[in-house]
One Martini backbone bead per residue (centre of mass of N, CA, C, O) as a GRO file, in nm:
protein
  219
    1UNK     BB    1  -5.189  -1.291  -0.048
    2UNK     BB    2  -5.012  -1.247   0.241
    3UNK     BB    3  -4.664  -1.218   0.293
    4UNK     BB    4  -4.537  -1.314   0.647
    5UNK     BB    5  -4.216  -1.258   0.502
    6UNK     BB    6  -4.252  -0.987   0.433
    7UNK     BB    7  -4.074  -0.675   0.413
    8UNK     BB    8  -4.134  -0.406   0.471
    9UNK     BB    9  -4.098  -0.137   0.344
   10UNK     BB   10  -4.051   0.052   0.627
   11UNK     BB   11  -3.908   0.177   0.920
   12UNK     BB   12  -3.909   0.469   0.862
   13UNK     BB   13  -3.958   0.845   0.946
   14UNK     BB   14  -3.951   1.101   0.833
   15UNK     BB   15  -4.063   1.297   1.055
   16UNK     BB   16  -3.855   1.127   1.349
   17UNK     BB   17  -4.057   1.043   1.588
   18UNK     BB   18  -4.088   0.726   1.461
   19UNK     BB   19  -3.907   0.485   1.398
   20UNK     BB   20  -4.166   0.259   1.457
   21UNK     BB   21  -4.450   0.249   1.282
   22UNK     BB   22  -4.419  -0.060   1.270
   23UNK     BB   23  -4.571  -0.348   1.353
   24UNK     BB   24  -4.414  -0.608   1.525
   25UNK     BB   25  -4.351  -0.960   1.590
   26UNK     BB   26  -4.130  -1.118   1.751
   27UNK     BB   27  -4.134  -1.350   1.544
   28UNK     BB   28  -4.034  -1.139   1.315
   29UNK     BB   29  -3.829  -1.085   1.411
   30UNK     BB   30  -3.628  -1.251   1.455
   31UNK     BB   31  -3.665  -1.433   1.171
   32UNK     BB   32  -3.566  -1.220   0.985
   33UNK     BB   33  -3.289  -1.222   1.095
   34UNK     BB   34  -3.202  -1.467   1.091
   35UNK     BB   35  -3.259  -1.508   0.753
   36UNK     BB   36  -3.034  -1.260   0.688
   37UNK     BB   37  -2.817  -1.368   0.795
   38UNK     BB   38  -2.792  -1.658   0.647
   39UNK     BB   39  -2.766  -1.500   0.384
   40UNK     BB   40  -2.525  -1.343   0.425
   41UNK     BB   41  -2.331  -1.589   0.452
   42UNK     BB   42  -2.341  -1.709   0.215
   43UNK     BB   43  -2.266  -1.466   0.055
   44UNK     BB   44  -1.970  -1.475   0.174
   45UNK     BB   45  -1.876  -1.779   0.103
   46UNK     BB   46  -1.933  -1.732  -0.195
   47UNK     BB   47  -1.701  -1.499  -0.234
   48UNK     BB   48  -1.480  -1.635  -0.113
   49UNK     BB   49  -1.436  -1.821  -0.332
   50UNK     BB   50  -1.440  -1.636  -0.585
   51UNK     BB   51  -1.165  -1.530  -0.452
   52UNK     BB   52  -1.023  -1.810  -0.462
   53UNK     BB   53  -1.060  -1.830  -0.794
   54UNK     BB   54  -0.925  -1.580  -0.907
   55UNK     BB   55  -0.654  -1.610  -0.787
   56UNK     BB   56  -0.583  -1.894  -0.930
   57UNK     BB   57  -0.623  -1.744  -1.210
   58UNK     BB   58  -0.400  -1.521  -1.171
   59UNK     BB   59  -0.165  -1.684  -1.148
   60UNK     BB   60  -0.175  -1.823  -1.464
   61UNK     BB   61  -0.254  -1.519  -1.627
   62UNK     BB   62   0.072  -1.427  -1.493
   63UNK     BB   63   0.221  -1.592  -1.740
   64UNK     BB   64   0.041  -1.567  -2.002
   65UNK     BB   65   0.088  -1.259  -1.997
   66UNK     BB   66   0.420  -1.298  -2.013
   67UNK     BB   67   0.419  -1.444  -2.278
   68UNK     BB   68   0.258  -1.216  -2.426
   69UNK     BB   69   0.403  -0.994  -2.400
   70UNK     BB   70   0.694  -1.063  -2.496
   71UNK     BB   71   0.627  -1.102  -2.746
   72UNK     BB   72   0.440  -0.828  -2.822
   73UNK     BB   73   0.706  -0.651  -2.758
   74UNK     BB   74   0.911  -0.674  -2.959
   75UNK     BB   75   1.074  -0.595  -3.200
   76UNK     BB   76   0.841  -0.474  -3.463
   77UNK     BB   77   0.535  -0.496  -3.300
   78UNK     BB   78   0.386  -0.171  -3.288
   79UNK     BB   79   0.196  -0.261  -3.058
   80UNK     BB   80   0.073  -0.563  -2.991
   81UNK     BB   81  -0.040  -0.566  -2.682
   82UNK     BB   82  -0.224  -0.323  -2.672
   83UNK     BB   83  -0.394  -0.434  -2.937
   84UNK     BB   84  -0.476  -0.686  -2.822
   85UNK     BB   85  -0.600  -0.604  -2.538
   86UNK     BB   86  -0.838  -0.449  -2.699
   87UNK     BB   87  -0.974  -0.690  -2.881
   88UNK     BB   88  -1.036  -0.828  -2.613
   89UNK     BB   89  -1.111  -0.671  -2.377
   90UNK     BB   90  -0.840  -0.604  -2.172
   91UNK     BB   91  -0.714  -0.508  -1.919
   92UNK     BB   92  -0.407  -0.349  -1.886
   93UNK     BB   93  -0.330  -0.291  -1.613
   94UNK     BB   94  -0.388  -0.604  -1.523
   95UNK     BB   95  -0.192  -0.718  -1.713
   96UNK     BB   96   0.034  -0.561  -1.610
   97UNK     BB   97   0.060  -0.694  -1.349
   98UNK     BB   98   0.050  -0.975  -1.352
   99UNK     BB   99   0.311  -1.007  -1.541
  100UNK     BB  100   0.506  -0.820  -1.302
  101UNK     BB  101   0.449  -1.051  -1.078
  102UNK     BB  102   0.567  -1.281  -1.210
  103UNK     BB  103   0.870  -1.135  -1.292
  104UNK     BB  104   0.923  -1.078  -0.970
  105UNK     BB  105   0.884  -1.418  -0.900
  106UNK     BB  106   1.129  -1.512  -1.092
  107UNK     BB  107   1.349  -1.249  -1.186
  108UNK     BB  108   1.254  -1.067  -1.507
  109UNK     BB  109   1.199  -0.775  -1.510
  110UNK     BB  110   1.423  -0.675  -1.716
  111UNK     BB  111   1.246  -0.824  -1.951
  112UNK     BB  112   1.025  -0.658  -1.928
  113UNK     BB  113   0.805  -0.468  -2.018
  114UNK     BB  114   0.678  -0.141  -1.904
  115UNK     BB  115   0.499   0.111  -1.771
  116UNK     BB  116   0.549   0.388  -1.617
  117UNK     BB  117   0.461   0.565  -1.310
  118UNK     BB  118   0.291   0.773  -1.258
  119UNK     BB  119   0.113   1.073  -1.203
  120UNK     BB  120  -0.175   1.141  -1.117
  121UNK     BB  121  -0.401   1.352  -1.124
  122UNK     BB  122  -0.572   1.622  -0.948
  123UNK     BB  123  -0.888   1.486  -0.973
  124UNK     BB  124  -0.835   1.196  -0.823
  125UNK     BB  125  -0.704   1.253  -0.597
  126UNK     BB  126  -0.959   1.414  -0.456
  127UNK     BB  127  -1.162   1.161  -0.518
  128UNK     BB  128  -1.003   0.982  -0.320
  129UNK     BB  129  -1.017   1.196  -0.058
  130UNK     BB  130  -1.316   1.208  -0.042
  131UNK     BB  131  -1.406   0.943   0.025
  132UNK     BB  132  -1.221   0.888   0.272
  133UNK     BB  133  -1.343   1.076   0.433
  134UNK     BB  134  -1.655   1.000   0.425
  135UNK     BB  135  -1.575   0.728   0.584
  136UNK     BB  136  -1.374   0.898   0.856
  137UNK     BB  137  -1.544   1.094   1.008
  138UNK     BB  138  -1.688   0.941   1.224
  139UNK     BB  139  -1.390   0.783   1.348
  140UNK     BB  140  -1.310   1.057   1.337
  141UNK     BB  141  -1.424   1.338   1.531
  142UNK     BB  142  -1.153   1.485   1.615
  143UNK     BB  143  -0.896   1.692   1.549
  144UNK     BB  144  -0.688   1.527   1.659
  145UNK     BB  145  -0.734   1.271   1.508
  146UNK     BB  146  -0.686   1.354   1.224
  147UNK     BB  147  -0.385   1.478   1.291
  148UNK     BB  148  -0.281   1.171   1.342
  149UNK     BB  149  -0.367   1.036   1.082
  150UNK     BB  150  -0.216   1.220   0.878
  151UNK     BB  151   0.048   1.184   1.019
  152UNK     BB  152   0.086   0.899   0.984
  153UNK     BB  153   0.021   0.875   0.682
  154UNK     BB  154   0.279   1.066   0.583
  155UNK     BB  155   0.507   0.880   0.767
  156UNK     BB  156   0.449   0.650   0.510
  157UNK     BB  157   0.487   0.834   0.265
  158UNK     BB  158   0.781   0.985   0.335
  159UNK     BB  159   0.716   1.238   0.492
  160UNK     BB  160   0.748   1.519   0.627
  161UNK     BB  161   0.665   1.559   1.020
  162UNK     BB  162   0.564   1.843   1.234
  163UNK     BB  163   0.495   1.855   1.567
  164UNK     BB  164   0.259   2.097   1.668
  165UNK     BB  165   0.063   2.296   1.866
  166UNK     BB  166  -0.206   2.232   1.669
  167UNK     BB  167  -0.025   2.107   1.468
  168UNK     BB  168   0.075   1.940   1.115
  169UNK     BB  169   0.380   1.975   0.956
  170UNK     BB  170   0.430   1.960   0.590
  171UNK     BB  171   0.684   1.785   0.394
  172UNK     BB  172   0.942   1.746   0.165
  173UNK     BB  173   1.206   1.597   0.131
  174UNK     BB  174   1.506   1.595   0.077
  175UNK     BB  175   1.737   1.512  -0.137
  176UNK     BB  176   1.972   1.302  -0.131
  177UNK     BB  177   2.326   1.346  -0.155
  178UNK     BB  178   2.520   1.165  -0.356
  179UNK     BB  179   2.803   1.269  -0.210
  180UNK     BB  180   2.854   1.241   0.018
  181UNK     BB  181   3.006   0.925   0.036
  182UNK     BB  182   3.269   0.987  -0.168
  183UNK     BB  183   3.505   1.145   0.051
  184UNK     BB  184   3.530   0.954   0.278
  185UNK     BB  185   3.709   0.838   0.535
  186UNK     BB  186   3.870   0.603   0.627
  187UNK     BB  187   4.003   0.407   0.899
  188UNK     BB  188   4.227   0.207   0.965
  189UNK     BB  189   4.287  -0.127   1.061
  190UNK     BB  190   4.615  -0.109   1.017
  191UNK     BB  191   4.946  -0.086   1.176
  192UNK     BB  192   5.252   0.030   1.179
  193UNK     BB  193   5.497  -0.019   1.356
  194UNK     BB  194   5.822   0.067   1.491
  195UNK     BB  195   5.906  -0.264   1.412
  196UNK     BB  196   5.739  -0.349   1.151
  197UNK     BB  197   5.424  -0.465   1.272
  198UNK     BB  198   5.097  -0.533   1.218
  199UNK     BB  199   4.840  -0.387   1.368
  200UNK     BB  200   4.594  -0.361   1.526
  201UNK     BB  201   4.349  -0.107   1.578
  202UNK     BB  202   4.290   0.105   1.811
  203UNK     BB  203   3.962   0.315   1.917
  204UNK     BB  204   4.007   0.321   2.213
  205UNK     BB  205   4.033   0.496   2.488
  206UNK     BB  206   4.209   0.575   2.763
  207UNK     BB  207   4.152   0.615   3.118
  208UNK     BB  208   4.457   0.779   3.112
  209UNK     BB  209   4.453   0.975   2.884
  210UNK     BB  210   4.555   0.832   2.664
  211UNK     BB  211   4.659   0.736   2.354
  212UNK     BB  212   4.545   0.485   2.122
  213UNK     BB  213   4.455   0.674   1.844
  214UNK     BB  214   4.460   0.746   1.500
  215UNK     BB  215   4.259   0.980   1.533
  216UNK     BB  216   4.483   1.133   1.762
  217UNK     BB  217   4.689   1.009   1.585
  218UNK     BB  218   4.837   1.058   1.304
  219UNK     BB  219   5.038   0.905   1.084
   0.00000   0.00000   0.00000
């Protein structure tokens, strides 16, 4: 006996001319959308749930794993954190997360270790930037839209972005030099009158052309 809510097997025609080659009744139509609506949400809502418990549990799992990574990160210990996580199969990213969001939530990250952060090989970054084109292909059309959203990417990433007409420059910027700020002169906040009283800097020009700035006559 053939059930009248299953559904058919294609809605669509290889050959391209119809796309709607089998007929189906308003009521099955109607129904199966309900029917499917309903489904949807409902599994939206378990998802929803399951990602509030997860959440619950990340909060706990990062003292836990805060605890024992202190503990097995200590001098002498040989890599036991690393050793610990491969034995019981816990991704070490995810423990080392967790470890380092709890650590710099209570203030003692300079107290955890932590792997530091590498640049990932130039094989991944390619694979993270096709998958990223090929969801945003169809909502960016044109090529303004394109170097628009590189653009706005680039100078997010802080990086320096130049734009010319019909085209996107980036490029690297340099690096701040760290001396700039060394040898600043700072100009004095107090001087001393000709009566030998201190009195504040006055750094405002006068409107009569007098100077009464010691940066326009120094002292």
């Amino acid at each position: 006996m053939k059930d009248i809510n299953a559904i058919p097997p294609s809605f669509s025609n290889p050959d391209g001319l119809n796309p709607f080659p089998t007929t189906v009744t308003d009521e099955y139509l109607s129904g199966q959308i309900v029917f499917l609506w309903q489904a949807r949400e409902h599994s939206k809502y378990l998802m929803n749930i399951n990602k509030d418990d997860m959440l619950k549990s990340d909060e706990v799992l990062g003292e836990l794993f805060c605890r024992q990574k202190r503990k097995l990160c200590r001098l002498g210990r040989r890599g036991g954190w690393h050793e610990w996580l491969r034995q019981n199969r816990i991704s070490r990213s995810v423990a080392d997360r967790l470890a380092l969001e709890f650590a710099e939530y209570h203030g003692f990250v300079d107290e955890l270790e932590h792997r530091t952060t590498a640049d990932p090989i130039e094989g991944h970054i390619c694979q993270r930037a096709h998958r990223t084109a090929e969801r945003l292909t169809k909502f960016l059309v044109s090529p303004r839209s394109r170097m628009t959203f590189v653009q706005v990417l680039a100078d997010l990433f802080g990086l320096q972005v130049d734009w010319e007409v019909g085209a996107v420059r980036l490029s690297i910027p340099a690096p701040e030099d760290e001396q700039k700020w060394t040898h600043v002169v700072v100009p004095s906040v107090m001087v001393i009158g000709a009566d030998g009283v201190a009195a504040p800097v006055n750094y405002e020009l006068r409107d009569d052309g007098g100077v009464d700035s010691p940066l326009q006559h120094p002292l």
